[in-house]
Phi, psi and omega in degrees: 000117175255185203208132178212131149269088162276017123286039173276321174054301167175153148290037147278358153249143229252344171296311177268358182294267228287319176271013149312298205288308193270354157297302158320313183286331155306312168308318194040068175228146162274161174327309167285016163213033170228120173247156175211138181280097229241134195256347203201079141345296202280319152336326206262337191261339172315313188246024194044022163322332199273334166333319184262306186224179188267093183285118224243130172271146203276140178291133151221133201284165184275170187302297170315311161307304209277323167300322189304322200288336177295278190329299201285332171280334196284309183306301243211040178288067177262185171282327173298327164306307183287333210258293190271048156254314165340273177322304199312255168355321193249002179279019196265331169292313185298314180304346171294302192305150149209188190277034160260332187249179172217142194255114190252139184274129195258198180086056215304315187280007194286355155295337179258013177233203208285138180332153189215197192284314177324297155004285198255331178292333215272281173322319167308279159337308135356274186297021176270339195094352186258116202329146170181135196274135169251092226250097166090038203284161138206155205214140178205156219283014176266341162294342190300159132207175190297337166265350171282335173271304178313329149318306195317310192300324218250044164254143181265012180184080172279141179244126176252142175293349165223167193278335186287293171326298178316304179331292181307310180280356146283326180289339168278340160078058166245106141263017198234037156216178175254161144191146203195125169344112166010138103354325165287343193286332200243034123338120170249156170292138186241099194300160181199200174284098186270144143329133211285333188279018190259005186254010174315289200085331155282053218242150358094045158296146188228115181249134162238128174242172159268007175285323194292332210242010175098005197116186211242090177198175164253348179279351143272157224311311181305330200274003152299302185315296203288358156282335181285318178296276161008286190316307195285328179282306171323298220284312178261359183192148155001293203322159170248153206240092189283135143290122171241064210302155207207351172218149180206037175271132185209076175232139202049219156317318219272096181239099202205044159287101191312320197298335178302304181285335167285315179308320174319313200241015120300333158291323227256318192257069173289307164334314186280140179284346206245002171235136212207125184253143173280147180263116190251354162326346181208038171262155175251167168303326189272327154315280165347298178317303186302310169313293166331323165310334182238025161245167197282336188194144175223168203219156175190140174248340164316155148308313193251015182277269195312322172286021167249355162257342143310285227302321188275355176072027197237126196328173095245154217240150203229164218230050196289151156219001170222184189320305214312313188326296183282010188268329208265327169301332162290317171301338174271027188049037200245136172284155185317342202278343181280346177282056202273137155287175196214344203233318170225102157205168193272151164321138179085345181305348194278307188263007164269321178281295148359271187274023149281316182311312181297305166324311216240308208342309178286311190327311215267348182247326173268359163310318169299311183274353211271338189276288203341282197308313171292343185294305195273026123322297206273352179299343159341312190270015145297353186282344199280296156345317211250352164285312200322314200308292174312332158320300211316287202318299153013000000 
């Protein structure tokens, strides 16, 4: 029996980094028999992922394909069209799986953007007959359509990462999940060489992605919001403000580089002595973590960014923009004032959440430490699932 991620993609988002590694791990499988489907290899062995699983490279269609299949999707918009445009990049990976193995889907949030690959790999498979996990999910009923719900049916084991999502899926009446903590959580910090301004102790972290902020500018209203917090820091108290990028994917279509938004709001305070961007090129996540670890308080819009500042126990404020943000800050007991939608707030909320987290701050670190250690326990207890799944194959 082998184990395959096809939605693994790379650690260039630090994020898919982490629910390989700690995935892998869960699994307690060798490295030689968990593949995960990789866009950047050399990136991937960089950061030692190949340790945990088996890196299967990824297709890419020629410059010349890819004009047909747009013509031919423009022309010729079915569903058998959309399933192999889909499908097509992964079938040197799909031909591998047989009914002996289980394919688990990683990407906790790939339920939460617009129908995909997940989808159409996920049905396929299915009618093969072949096991598959929706694995470390979160989903919420503003995300739905009709093919995201007809997939749901055809998994053979969802695991959600949170209670909101758990919720949503009994009211659709799946009975085939779970729910259990993030996978990334039972990660440890890996110490390494830090920058001098991190012996401060008055330190700041700060994750800016573009999704919170409307694109990779400053100028729409949240990325205002997020100058006013900044300005209001400079301005009212000691502190120093690390930038902490955490994805660096920047290719094709796909523009979802941290370093963009930090270079950004580092040019606007190129003056202050006191914002400072961490270089993560050559971090792995759990280095990132270790990093995280040493600031007094973090804001963050990765997930897994803030689920490296929950694991370490140090307060945070989370940049939310979908379900996961508020499922998993509510399963740790953390208030809702710790929660910002990005998509909907009021002017100041950053810095109304800011001096509660201050305000609150020894409470929220010793809530973390005294929930943590049993929190990061419990993902454990997927082995008990993946056996029944395996009794079954059996």
């Amino acid at each position: 029996m082998k184990y395959y991620f096809p939605i693994h993609l790379d650690g260039g988002n630090r994020g898919c980094e982490a629910i390989a590694k700690s995935s892998a791990i869960l699994l307690n499988e060798k490295a030689d028999d968990v593949f995960g489907y990789c866009r950047d290899i050399e990136l991937d062995v960089r950061l030692s992922v190949d340790r945990f699983l088996t890196l299967v490279p990824y297709t890419k269609s020629s410059c010349f394909f890819d004009f047909c299949l747009a013509v031919i999707n423009k022309i010729c918009q079915t569903k058998k069209t959309k399933e192999w445009r889909w499908l097509y990049p992964y079938r040197h990976l799909l031909q591998r799986i047989t009914k002996d193995d289980i394919v688990i889907f990683t990407g906790g949030d790939m339920m939460c953007y617009d129908d995909n690959e997940l989808i159409y790999i996920n049905n396929w498979l299915h009618r093969k007959g072949i096991t598959t996990i929706l694995w470390g999910c979160s989903m919420g009923v503003e995300n739905a359509s009709a093919e995201k719900l007809k997939t749901l049916c055809n998994f053979s084991y969802i695991y959600a990462r949170e209670s909101l999502t758990y919720t949503y899926f009994q009211s659709l009446q799946l009975k085939h999940c779970c729910m259990l903590p993030d996978p990334a959580f039972i990660l440890p910090a890996e110490e390494c060489d830090l920058p001098a301004y991190f012996a401060e102790g008055n330190l700041i972290g700060l994750n800016i992605s573009n999704f919170v902020m409307g694109g990779i500018s400053l100028q729409h209203p949240f990325g205002q919001e997020v100058l006013r917090f900044i300005t209001h820091i400079m301005e009212k108290t000691n502190f120093h403000i690390v930038l902490i990028p955490h994805v660096t994917w920047d290719y094709g279509d796909v523009h979802q580089d941290d370093r963009q938004m930090a270079q950004l709001i580092s040019q606007h305070y190129e003056h202050s002595e006191r914002l400072h961007v961490l270089d993560i090129n050559n971090l792995n996540y759990c280095q990132i973590r270790y990093a995280i670890s040493h600031c007094r308080v973090f804001i963050g819009a990765r997930t897994h960014a803030v689920i490296s500042a929950y694991s370490m126990c140090v307060p945070a404020i989370a940049l939310g923009y979908s379900i996961k943000s508020r499922g998993i800050a509510r399963d740790l007991g953390l208030d809702e004032r710790l929660v910002i939608n990005s998509k909907n707030f009021v002017k100041g909320d950053m810095i109304s959440s800011f001096d509660y987290l201050m305000h609150h701050e020894d409470n929220i670190r010793q809530h973390l430490t005294k929930v943590m250690p049993e929190y990061k326990e419990r993902p454990y207890q997927i082995r008990t699932y993946l056996k029944t799944l395996k009794d079954c194959k059996i």
